[in-house]
N, C-alpha and C positions, 0 to 999 in steps of 0.2 A: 570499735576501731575500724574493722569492714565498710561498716556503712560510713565513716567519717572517708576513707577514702575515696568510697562509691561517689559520694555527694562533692568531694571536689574533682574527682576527674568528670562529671558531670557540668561541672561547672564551666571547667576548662573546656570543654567540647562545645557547650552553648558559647564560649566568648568568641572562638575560632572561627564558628560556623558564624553569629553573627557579623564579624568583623569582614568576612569575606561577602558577605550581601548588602555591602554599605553602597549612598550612592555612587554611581557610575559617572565618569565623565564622557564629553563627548566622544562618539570614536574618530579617529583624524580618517580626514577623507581620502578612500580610494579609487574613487570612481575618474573614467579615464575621462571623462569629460570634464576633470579639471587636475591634469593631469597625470594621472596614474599612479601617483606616488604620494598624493598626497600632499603636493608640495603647491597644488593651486596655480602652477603654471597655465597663462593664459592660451598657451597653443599648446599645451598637454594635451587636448583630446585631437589636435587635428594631426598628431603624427603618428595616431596609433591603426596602421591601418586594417579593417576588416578586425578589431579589436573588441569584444563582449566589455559591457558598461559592468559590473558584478550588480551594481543597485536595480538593475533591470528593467536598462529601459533602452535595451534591444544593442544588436549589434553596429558599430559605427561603422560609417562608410571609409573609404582608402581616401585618405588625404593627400594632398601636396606636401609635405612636410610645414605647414604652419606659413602664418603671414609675417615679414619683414615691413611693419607698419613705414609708410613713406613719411618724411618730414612734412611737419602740421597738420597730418592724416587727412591729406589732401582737400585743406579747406573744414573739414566738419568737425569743428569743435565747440564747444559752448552747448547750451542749453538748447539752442534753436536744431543741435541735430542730434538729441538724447529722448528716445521716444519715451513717455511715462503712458504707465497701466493705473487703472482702478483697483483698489483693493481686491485681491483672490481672481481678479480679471486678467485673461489672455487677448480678450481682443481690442483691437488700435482702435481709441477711438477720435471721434471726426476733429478735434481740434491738433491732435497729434500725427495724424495723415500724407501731412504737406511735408513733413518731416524725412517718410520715408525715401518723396518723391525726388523730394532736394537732395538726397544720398545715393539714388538712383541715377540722378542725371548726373550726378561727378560721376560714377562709374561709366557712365554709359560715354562720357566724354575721356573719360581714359580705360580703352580697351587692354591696358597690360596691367591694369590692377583688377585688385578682388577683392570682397570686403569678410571680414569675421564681422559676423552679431550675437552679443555676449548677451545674454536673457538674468536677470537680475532681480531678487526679491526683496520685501523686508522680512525682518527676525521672528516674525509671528509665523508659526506652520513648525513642524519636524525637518527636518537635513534633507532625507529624502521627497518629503513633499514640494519643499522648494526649489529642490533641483529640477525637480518634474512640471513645475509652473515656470520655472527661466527657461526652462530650453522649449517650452509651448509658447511663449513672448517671441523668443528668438526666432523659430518658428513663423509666427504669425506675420513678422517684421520680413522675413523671408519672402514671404509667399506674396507679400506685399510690391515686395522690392520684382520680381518675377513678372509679378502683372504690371510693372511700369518697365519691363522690355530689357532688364539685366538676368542673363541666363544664371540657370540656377547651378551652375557648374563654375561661377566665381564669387559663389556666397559659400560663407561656414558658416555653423552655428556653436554656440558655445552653452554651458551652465551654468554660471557660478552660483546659482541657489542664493543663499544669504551670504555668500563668504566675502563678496567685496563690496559692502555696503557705501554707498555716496558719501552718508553720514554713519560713522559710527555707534555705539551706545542711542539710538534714535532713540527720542521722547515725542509722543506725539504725534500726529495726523502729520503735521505738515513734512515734518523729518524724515515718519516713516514715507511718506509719496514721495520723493527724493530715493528712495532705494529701489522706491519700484520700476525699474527702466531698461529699457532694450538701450545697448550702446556701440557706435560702430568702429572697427578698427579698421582703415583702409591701408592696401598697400599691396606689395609682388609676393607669388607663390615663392616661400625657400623649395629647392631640389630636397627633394627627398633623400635620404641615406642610403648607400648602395647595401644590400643586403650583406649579412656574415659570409665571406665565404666568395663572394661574388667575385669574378677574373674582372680587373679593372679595366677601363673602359680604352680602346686605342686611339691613339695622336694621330691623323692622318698626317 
C-alpha cells in the first residue's frame, strides 16, 4: 500500500513538473523601441528619454517627444518612397538609393519637419534578432539621408523588428521582400512632457 502511494504521488509530481515545461509563447514586447509597454506604439521609443532598451541594444538617446506625422506625410507615400533590403541585408542597395534622396530633399525643402525611419523585417529570424536588423536598416537609411545634407538632429529611428509586417501571414519570396523595408514618417517635433514635479512655465 506504501508503495502504491509512493508511485502515485510520483506520478502526480511528473504531471505538474511536466505541465509547467510545456511550450512557451511569445513574450509580448518590452523594449522601448517600440514602445515600452509593449503596446508597439510607433513613437514609443522616441519619448523615452536617455531610456535603457532591456534587449540591449544600448541606451536611447533624449527625444523630442515623438513626430505629429503632417497630412500626406508630406508627399512620400507609395512604394517609390518605401526603401526595401535584401534578405538578412542592412545595406541600400543601388536601385533603392534615389529613394532616400527624394525623402531628403522634402526634408531639406521644409526646414520645420523631421522625419522618423521605422527599420522593418520579415518573420524569419528570433524577436530580438530582428529588432536588431530593423533598427541597422533604419540606421543605414539614416546615415544616408545625412550624406544628402539633412542634419542628423531631425531624423529618428525606429524598430519594429517583424511586429508590423507590410503583408501579414507572408508566403513566399515575393511577400516576404514586401516586409523588408525602411519606411518614413515625416512631420513636426510634439514638445516634450514637462517633467513630474516641474513649476509650470510663466505667461509673460
Amino acid at each position: 500500500m506504501n508503495f502504491l502511494r509512493s508511485s502515485v504521488f510520483a506520478v502526480t509530481v511528473s504531471a505538474i513538473l511536466l505541465a509547467g515545461s510545456g511550450c512557451k509563447t511569445k513574450p509580448k514586447n518590452t523594449s522601448l523601441l517600440n514602445g515600452g509597454d509593449g503596446s508597439n506604439n510607433p513613437n514609443g521609443g522616441m519619448t523615452a528619454p536617455g531610456g535603457v532598451d532591456p534587449n540591449g541594444f544600448g541606451a536611447l538617446p533624449p527625444r523630442g517627444g515623438g513626430i505629429k506625422q503632417v497630412p500626406g506625410n508630406g508627399g512620400a507615400v507609395g512604394d517609390a518612397y518605401i526603401v526595401y533590403f535584401a534578405f538578412d541585408r542592412s545595406n541600400i542597395g543601388d536601385t533603392e538609393r534615389g529613394k532616400v534622396t527624394a525623402v531628403a530633399d522634402i526634408l531639406k525643402g521644409h526646414p520645420e519637419w523631421a522625419v522618423q525611419i521605422e527599420g522593418n523585417c520579415d518573420e524569419r529570424g528570433s524577436d530580438e534578432y530582428n529588432r536588431g536588423l530593423g533598427e541597422k536598416r533604419a540606421l543605414a537609411v539614416r546615415d544616408a539621408m545625412v550624406a544628402d545634407g539633412v542634419a542628423d538632429t531631425r531624423i529618428d529611428t525606429l524598430s519594429n523588428g517583424e511586429e508590423k509586417p507590410a503583408v501579414p501571414n507572408a508566403k513566399g519570396e515575393e511577400e516576404f521582400a514586401k516586409n523588408r523595408r525602411a519606411e518614413f514618417v515625416i512631420g513636426t517635433r510634439e514638445a516634450a512632457a514637462p517633467a513630474a514635479g516641474a513649476a509650470p512655465a510663466l505667461v509673460p
